[in-house]
N, C-alpha and C positions, 0 to 999 in steps of 0.2 A: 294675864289673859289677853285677848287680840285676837286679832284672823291668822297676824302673823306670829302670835308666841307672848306677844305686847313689849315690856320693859321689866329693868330691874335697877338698882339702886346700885350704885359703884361705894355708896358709902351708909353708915347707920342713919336713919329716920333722926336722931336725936342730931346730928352732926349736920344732914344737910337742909339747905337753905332755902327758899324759893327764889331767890338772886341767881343762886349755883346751877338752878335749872333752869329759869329762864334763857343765862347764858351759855347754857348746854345746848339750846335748842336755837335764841337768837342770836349767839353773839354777844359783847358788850352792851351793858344797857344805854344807852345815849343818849343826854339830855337834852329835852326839845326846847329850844330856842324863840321859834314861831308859830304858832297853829295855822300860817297861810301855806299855801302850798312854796311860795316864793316869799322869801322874806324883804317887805318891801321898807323899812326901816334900819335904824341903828338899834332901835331894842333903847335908846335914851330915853322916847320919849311916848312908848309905845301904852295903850289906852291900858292894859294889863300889868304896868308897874313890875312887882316883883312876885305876882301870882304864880306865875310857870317856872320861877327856880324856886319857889314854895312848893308848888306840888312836884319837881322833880323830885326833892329831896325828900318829902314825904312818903314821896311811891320807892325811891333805893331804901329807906330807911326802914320802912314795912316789909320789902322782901327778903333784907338782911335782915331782917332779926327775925323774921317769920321761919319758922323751922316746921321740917313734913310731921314729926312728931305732933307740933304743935293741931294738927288740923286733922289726927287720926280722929273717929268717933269708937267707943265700945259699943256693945250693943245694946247697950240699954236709954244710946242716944248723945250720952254727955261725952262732952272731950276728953280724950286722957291727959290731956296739958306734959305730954311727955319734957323730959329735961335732957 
């Protein structure tokens, strides 16, 4: 549904990803680096250590394996935990 018709799925709910549509809609996902607008270090020595290639890999890791199945509800509320 939509104003304009909305979407449809190119592949099964069990099959795709939330990585697959991310990257449908933004591109590559690209791991951030900096939280400045300009990065004004080497990233050696920076107050955040190895926090932000912690949460990159966190956030690719949950999208990959996060499936649309995974996040259907039935009606009676609970997940279907599709496979």
């Amino acid at each position: 549904r939509g104003p304009k018709g909305g979407y449809g799925l190119s592949m099964g709910s069990r099959k795709l990803t939330l990585l697959a549509i991310y990257e449908a809609v933004d591109g590559p996902l690209r791991e951030s680096t900096c939280l400045l607008d300009h990065q004004v270090c080497t990233g050696s020595s920076c107050i955040f250590g190895g926090l932000l290639e912690s949460v990159n890999s966190q956030v690719r890791d949950h999208l990959s394996s996060t499936r649309v199945a995974d996040l259907v509800f039935e009606p009676n509320g609970k997940r279907t935990g599709g496979t």
